[in-house]
N, CA, C and O of each residue as an XYZ file, in Angstrom:
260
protein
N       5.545     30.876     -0.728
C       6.243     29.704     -1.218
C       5.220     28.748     -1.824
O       4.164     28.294     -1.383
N       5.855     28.593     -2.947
C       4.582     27.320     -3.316
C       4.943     25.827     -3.143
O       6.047     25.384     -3.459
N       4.245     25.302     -2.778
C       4.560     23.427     -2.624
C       4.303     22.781     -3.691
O       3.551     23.206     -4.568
N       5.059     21.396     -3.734
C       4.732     20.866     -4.468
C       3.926     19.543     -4.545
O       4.111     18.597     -5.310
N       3.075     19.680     -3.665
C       1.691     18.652     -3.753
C       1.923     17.296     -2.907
O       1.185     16.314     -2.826
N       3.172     17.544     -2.302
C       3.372     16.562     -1.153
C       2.952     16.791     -0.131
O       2.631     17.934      0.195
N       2.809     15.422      0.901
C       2.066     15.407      2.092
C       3.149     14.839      3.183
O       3.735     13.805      2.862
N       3.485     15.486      4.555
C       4.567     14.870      5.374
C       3.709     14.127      6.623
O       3.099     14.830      7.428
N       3.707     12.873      6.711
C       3.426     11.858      7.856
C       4.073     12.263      8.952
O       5.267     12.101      8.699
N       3.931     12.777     10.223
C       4.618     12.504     11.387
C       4.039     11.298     12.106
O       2.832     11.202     12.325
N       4.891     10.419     12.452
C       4.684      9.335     13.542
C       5.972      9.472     14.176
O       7.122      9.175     13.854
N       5.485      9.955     15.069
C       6.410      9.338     16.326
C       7.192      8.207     16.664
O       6.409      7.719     17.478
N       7.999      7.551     16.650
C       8.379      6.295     17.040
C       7.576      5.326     17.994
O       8.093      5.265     19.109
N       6.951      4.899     17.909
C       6.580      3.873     19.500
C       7.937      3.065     19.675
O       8.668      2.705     18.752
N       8.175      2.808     21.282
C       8.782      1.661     22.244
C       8.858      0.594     21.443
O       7.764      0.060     21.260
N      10.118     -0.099     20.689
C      10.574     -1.258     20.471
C      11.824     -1.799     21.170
O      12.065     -1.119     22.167
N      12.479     -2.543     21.032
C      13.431     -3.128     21.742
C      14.793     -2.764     20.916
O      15.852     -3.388     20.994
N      14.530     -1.601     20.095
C      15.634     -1.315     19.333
C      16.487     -0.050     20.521
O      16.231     -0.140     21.722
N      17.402      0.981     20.047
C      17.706      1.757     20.942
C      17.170      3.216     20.624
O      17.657      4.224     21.135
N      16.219      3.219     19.814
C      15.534      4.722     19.759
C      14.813      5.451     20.843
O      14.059      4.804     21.569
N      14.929      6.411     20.979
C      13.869      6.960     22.176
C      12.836      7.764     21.826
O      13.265      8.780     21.279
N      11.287      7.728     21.938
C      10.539      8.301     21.661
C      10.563      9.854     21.498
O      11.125     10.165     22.548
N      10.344     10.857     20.937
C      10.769     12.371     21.571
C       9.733     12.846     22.329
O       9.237     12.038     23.114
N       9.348     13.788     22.298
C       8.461     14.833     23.816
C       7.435     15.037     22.777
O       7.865     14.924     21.629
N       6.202     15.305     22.900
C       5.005     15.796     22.413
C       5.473     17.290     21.627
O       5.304     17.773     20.508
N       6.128     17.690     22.846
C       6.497     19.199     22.765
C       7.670     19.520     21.432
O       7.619     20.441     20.618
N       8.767     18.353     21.551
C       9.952     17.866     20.337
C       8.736     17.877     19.039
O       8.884     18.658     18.099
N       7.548     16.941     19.099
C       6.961     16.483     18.079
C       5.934     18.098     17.288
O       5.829     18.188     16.065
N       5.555     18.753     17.865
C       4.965     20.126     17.656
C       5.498     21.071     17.096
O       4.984     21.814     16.260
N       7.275     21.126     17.805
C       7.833     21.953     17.286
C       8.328     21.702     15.753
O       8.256     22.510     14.827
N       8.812     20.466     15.724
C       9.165     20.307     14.281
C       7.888     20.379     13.673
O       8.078     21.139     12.723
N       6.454     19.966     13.658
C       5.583     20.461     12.910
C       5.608     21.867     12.507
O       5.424     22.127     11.318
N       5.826     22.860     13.401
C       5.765     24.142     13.559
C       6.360     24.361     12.559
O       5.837     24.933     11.603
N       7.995     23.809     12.581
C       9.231     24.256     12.144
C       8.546     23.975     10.296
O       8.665     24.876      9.465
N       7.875     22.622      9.945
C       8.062     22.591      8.437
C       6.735     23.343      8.165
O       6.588     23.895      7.074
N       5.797     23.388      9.073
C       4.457     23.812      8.016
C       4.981     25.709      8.289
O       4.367     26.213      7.349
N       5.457     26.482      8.753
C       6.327     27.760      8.840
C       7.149     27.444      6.924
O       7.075     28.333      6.076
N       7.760     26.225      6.664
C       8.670     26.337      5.713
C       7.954     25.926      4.832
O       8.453     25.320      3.883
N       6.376     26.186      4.931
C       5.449     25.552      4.239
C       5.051     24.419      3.513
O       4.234     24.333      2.597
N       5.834     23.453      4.120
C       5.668     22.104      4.426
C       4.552     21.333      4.757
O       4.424     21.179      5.972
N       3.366     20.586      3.779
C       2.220     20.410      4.332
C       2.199     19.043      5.724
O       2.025     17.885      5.345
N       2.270     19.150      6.313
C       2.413     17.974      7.403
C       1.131     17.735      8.409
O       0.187     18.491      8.640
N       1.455     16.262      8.994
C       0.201     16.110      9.875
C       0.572     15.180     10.754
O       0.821     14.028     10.397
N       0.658     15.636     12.154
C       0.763     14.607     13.385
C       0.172     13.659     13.425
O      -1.033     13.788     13.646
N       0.744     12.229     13.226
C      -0.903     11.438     13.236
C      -1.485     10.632     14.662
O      -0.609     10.406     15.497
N      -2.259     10.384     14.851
C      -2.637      9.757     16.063
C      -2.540      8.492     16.182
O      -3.068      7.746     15.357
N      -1.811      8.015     17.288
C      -1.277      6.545     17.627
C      -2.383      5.979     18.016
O      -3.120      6.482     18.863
N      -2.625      4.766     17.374
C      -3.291      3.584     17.598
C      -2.790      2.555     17.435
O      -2.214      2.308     16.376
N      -2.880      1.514     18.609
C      -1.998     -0.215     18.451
C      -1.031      0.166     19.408
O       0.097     -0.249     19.142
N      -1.129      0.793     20.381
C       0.456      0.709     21.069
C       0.279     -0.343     22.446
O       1.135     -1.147     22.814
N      -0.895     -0.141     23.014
C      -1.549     -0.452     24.172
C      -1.189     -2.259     23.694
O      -0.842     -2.937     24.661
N      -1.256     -3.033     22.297
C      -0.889     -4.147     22.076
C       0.409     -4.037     21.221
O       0.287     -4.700     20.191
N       1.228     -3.610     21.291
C       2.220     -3.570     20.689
C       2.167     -4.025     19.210
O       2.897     -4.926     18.796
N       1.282     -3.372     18.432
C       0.852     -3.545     17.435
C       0.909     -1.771     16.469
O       0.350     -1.489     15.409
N       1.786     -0.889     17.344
C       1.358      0.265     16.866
C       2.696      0.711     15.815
O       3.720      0.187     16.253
N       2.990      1.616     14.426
C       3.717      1.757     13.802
C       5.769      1.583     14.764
O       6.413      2.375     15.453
N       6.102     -0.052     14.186
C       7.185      0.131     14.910
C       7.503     -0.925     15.521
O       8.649     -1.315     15.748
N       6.218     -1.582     15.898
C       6.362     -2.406     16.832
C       5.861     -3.902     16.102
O       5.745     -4.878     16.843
N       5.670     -3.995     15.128
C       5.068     -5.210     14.440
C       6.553     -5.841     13.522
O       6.702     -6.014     12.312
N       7.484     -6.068     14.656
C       8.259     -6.304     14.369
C       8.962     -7.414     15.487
O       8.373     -7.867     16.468
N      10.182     -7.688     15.136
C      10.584     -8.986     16.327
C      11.231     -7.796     17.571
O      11.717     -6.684     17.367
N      10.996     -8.580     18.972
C      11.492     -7.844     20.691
C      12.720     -8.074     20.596
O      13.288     -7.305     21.371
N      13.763     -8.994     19.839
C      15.142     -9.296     20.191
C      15.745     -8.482     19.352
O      15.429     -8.096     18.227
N      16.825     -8.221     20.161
C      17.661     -7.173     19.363
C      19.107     -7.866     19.106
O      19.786     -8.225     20.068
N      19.596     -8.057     17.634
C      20.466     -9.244     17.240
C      21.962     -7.812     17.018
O      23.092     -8.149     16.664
């Protein structure tokens, strides 16, 4: 299969005060599995900022309207 020169971000959700739930490491692997198999170029990325609630997600307002 050939691609077409795109790149897929995985981030995980971090913990906000919205109602999403993070998925499993294991959830997060498999769908990697699942697109780079459909030759999908993708890349898990590594969380930084969560420890201050500063991490993708969370740089946002705690109240939920």
């Amino acid at each position: 299969m050939e691609g077409n020169g795109s790149h897929v971000n995985l981030i995980p959700i971090n913990p906000t005060a919205g109602n999403f739930q993070r998925p499993s490491q294991k959830s997060v692997l498999e769908f990697e599995r699942i697109l780079r198999r459909s030759g999908v170029n993708c890349t898990v990325r590594v969380e930084k900022g969560s420890e201050i609630s500063a991490a993708c997600g969370q740089l946002r307002t705690d109240i939920v309207i």
